[in-house]
C-alpha positions in Angstrom: -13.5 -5.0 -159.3 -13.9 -3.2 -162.3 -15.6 0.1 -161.4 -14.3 3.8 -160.8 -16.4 6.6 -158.9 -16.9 8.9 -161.5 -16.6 12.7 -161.7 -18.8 13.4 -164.8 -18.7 15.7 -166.6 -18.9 18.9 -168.2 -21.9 20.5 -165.7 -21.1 18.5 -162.4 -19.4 20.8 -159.5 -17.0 17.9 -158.4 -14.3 16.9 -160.1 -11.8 13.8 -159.7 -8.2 13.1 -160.3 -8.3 12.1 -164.1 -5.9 9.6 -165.5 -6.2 7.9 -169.2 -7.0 4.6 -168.3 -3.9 2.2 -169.0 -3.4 -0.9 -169.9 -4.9 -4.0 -168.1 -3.0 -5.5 -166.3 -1.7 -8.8 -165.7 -0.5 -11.3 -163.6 3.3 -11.7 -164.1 3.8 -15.1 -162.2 1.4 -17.0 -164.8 -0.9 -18.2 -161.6 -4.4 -17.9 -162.4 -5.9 -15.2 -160.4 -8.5 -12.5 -160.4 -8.5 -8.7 -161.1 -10.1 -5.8 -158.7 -10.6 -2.2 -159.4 -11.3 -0.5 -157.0 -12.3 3.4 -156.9 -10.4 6.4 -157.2 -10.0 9.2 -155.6 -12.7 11.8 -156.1 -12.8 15.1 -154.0 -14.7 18.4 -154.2 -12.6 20.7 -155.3 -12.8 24.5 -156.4 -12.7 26.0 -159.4 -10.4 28.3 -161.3 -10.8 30.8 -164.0 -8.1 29.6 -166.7 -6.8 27.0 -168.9 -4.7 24.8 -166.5 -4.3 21.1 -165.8 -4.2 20.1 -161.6 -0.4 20.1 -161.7 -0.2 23.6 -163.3 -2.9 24.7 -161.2 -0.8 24.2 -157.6 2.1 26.0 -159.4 -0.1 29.2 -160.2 -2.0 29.1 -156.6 1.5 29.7 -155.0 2.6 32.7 -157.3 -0.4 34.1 -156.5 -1.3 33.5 -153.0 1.5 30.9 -151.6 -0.2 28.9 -150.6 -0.4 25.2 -151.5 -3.9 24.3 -153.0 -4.7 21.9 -155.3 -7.3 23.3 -158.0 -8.9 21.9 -161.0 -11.1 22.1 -164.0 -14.3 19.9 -164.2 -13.8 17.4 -166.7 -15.2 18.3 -170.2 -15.7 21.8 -169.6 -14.5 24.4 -171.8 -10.4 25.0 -171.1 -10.5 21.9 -169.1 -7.4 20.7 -170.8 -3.6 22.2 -171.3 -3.1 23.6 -173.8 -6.6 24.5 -174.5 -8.2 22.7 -177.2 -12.0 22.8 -178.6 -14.2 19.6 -179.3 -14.3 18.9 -182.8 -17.9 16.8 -183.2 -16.9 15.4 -186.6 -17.0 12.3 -188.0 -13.7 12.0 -189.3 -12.6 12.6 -185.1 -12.3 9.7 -182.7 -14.9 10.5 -180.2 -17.6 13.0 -181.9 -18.1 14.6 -178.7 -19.7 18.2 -178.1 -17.5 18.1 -174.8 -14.3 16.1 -174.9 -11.6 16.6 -177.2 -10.0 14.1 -179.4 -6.6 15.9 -177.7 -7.5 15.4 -174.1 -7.3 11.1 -175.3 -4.1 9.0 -174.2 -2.1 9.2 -177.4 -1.6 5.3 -177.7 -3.4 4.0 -180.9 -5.0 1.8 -178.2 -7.7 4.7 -176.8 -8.7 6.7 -179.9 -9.3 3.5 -182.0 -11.5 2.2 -178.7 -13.1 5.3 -178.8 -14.0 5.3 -182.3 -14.7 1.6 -182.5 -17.5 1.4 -179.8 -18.7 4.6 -181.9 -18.6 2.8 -185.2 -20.3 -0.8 -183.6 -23.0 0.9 -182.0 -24.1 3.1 -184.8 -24.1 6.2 -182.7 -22.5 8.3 -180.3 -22.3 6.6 -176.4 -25.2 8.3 -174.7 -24.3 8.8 -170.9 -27.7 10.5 -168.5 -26.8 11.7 -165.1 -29.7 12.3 -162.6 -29.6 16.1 -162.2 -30.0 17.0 -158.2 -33.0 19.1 -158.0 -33.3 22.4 -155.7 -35.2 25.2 -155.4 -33.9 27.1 -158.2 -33.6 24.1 -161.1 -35.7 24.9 -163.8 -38.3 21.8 -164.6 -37.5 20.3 -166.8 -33.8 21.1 -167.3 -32.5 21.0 -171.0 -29.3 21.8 -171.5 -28.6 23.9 -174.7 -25.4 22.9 -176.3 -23.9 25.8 -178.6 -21.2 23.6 -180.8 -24.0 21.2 -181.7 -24.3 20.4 -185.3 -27.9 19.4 -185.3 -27.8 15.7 -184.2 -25.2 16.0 -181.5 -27.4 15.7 -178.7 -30.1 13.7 -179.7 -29.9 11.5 -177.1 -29.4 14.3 -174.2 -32.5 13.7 -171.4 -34.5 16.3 -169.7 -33.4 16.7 -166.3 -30.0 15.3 -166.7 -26.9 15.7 -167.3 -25.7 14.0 -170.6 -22.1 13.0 -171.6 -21.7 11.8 -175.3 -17.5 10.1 -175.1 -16.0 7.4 -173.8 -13.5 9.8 -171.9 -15.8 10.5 -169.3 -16.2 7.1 -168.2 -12.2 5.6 -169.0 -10.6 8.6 -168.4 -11.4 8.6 -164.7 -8.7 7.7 -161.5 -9.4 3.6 -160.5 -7.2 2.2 -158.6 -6.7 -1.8 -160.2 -5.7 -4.4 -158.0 -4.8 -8.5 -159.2 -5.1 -11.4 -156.3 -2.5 -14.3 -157.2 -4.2 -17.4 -156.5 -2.4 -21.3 -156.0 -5.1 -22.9 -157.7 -7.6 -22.5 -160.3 -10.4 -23.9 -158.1 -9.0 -21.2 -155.1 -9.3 -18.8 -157.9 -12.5 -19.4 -158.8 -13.9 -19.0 -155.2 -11.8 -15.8 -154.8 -13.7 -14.6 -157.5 -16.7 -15.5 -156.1 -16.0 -13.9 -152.7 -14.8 -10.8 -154.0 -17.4 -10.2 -156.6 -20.0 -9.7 -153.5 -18.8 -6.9 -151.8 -17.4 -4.7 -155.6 -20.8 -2.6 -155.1 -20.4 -2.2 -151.4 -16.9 -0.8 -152.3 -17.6 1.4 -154.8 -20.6 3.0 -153.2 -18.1 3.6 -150.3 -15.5 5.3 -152.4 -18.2 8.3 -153.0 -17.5 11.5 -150.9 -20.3 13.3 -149.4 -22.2 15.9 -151.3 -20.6 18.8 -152.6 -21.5 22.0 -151.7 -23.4 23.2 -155.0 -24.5 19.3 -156.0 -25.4 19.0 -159.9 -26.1 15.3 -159.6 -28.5 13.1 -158.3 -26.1 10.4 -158.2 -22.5 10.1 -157.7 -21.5 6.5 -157.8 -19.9 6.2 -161.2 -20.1 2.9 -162.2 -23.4 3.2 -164.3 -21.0 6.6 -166.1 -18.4 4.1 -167.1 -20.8 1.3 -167.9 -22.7 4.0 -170.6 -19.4 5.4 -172.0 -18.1 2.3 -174.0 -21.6 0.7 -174.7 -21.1 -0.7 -178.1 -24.0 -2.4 -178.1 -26.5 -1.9 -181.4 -30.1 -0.6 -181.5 -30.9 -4.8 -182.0 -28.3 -5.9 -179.8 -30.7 -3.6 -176.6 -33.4 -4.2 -177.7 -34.5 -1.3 -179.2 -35.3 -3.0 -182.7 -36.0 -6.8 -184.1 -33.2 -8.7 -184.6 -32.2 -8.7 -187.6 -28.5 -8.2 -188.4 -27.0 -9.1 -184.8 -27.3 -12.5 -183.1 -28.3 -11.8 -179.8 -30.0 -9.9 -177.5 -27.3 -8.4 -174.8 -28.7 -7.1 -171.5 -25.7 -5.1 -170.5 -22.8 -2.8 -171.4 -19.3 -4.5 -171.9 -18.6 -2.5 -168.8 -20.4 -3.9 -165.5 -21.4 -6.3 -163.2 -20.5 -9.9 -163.1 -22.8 -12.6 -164.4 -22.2 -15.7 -163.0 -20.7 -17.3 -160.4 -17.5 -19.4 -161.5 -17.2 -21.8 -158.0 -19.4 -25.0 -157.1 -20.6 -23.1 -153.7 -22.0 -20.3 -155.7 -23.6 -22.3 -158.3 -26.8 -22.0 -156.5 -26.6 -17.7 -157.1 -26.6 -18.2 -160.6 -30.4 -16.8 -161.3 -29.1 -14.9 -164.7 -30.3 -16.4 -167.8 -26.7 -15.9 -169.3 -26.8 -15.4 -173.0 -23.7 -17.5 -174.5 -22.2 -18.0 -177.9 -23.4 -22.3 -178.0 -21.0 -23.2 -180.6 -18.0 -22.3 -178.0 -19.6 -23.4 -174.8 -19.9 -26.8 -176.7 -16.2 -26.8 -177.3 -15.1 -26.0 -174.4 -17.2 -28.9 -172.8 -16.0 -31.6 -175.2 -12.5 -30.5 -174.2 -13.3 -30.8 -170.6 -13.9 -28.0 -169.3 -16.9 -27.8 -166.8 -20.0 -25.9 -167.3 -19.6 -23.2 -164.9 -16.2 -22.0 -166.2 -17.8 -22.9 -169.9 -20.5 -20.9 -169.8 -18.6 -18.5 -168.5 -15.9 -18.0 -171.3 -18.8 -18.6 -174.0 -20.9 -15.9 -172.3 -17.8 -13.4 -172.9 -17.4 -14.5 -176.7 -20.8 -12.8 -177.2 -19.1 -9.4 -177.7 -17.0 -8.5 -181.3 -13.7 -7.5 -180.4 -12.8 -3.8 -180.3 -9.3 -3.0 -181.4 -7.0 -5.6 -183.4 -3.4 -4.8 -184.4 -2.2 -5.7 -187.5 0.5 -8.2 -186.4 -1.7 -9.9 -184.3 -4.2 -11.2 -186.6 -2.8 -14.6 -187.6 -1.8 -16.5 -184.6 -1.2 -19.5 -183.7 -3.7 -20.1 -181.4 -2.3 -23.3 -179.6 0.7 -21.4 -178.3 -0.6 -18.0 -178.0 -3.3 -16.6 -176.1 -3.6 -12.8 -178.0 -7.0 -13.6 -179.4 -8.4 -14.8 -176.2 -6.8 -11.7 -174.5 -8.4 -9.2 -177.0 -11.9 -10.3 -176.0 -10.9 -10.9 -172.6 -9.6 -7.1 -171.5 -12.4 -5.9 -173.2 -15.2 -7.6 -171.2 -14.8 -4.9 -168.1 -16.7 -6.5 -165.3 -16.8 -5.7 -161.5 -14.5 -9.2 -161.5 -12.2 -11.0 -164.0 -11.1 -14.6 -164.1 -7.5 -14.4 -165.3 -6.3 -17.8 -166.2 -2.6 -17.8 -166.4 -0.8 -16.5 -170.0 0.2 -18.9 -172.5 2.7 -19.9 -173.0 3.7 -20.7 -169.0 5.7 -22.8 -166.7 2.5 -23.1 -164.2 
């Protein structure tokens, strides 16, 4: 289950344990299986004056006060990170944010080429809207007035919400990833199917209560993560004729599944999915059936993100990089993991 409650962002009063989101994982054993990811942890928590990270931030409560209190900055504020360092909205940076610095990213090549890639392929800066929570003393409408904003920054900030412009806010949350080993690809498949249903329920659960001083209207944070590695293009959702892209894509990279991969949920598939043909037809002539076809061809739609420079010629019939690239960068509520190549299985 690929989702993560959320603790946006640089206005919310809630904050969650942040993490830089690691590598996917994978299933050792080379059985096919499936991937959950289940929610975080996310807690209301107070706030300190100060540049400290949660770790620091225990130390200094028990110099001052011994007592033992975990305290935290709110993600993308100002001195959220330690040492403290300020957003550089540049192009030549990875992320272009107002809020999140290029410092506060993991420092594997992996994160700040993602970052800057999804930038790069969508033309502009992610655009992540919050639902403000309304009260008696909101102004109406709320705007937000962002001082470090070079003149197109924030272009794409809505009235009444609160707006988060990197990919940090989304990735860099605490998810918890589980992976189901399955004997069988047809038991994997209806594992998938199974599991798939109750992802939402799950991470709609994982939300605390309200806070005491709510800034959000929402706090589920899947449709947070979904928003903050969008790549897709102005054509790609719609927003102009297609022209230089090949299809029209309904969602972010990032959410929920589209299809059922089991004969006894082929009768829920009510999605028109949009697939690249050319691979669904080779995958058919091969063998494989339509559901699991469509499947695959329906990920192929995306471009891949990051490519390293040793991986680019392959050979393909005893290595399964390429397939891997576009595969752990489709983040759905589920993934189909068919075993590695090369394997015993």
């Amino acid at each position: 289950m690929h989702f993560g409650t959320n603790l946006p962002a640089h206005a919310p009063a809630i904050l969650q344990d942040g993490g830089a989101q690691g590598e996917d994982g994978r299933t050792d054993t080379g059985r096919p299986g499936v991937t959950s990811l289940s929610a975080g942890c996310e807690c209301s928590l107070p706030e300190i004056t100060g540049t400290v990270c949660e770790g620091e931030a225990e130390t200094q409560q028990e110099k001052h006060t011994g007592q033992h209190q975990l305290y935290a900055l709110r993600l993308g504020c100002p001195g959220f990170t330690m040492p403290e360092f300020q957003p550089t909205p540049v192009e030549q940076g990875a992320s272009k944010s107002l809020f999140f610095p290029d410092e506060a990213i993991n420092k594997h090549p992996r994160f700040s080429t993602l970052t800057r890639n999804i930038r790069h392929r969508r033309g502009e800066k992610v655009a992540i809207n919050v639902p403000i929570f309304k009260d008696q003393n909101t102004p109406s409408p709320f705007i937000e007035r962002f001082a470090n904003d070079p003149g197109d920054g924030a272009t794409a900030a809505l009235p009444d919400h609160v707006y988060m412009d990197a990919m940090g806010f989304g990735m860099g949350n605490c998810c918890l990833q589980v992976t189901f080993q399955a004997c069988s690809i047809l038991e994997a498949r209806y594992l998938y199917d199974q599991l798939a249903t109750i992802c939402p329920i799950v991470e709609e659960a994982a939300v605390p209560g309200e806070p005491e001083t709510p800034r959000q209207e929402q706090t589920a944070g899947g449709g947070v993560i979904s928003a903050s590695v969008d790549d897709r293009t102005k054509e790609e959702r719609g927003l102009e004729p297609l022209k230089n892209d090949k299809y029209r894509i309904s969602k972010s990279r990032y959410d929920s599944i589209d299809s059922y991969l089991s004969t006894c949920g082929e009768k829920y598939n009510d999605i028109d999915l949009t697939i690249d043909k050319e691979i669904y037809g080779q995958l058919t002539r091969e063998g494989i059936d339509h559901l699991l076809a469509q499947h695959i061809a329906h990920l192929f739609i995306r471009d891949p993100l990051t490519l390293f420079e040793e991986k680019i010629h392959l050979d393909d019939a005893n290595e399964s990089d390429h397939f891997e690239n576009i595969q752990s960068t489709n983040w759905q509520t589920m993934r189909f993991k068919p075993p590695l190549h090369p394997t015993p299985i």
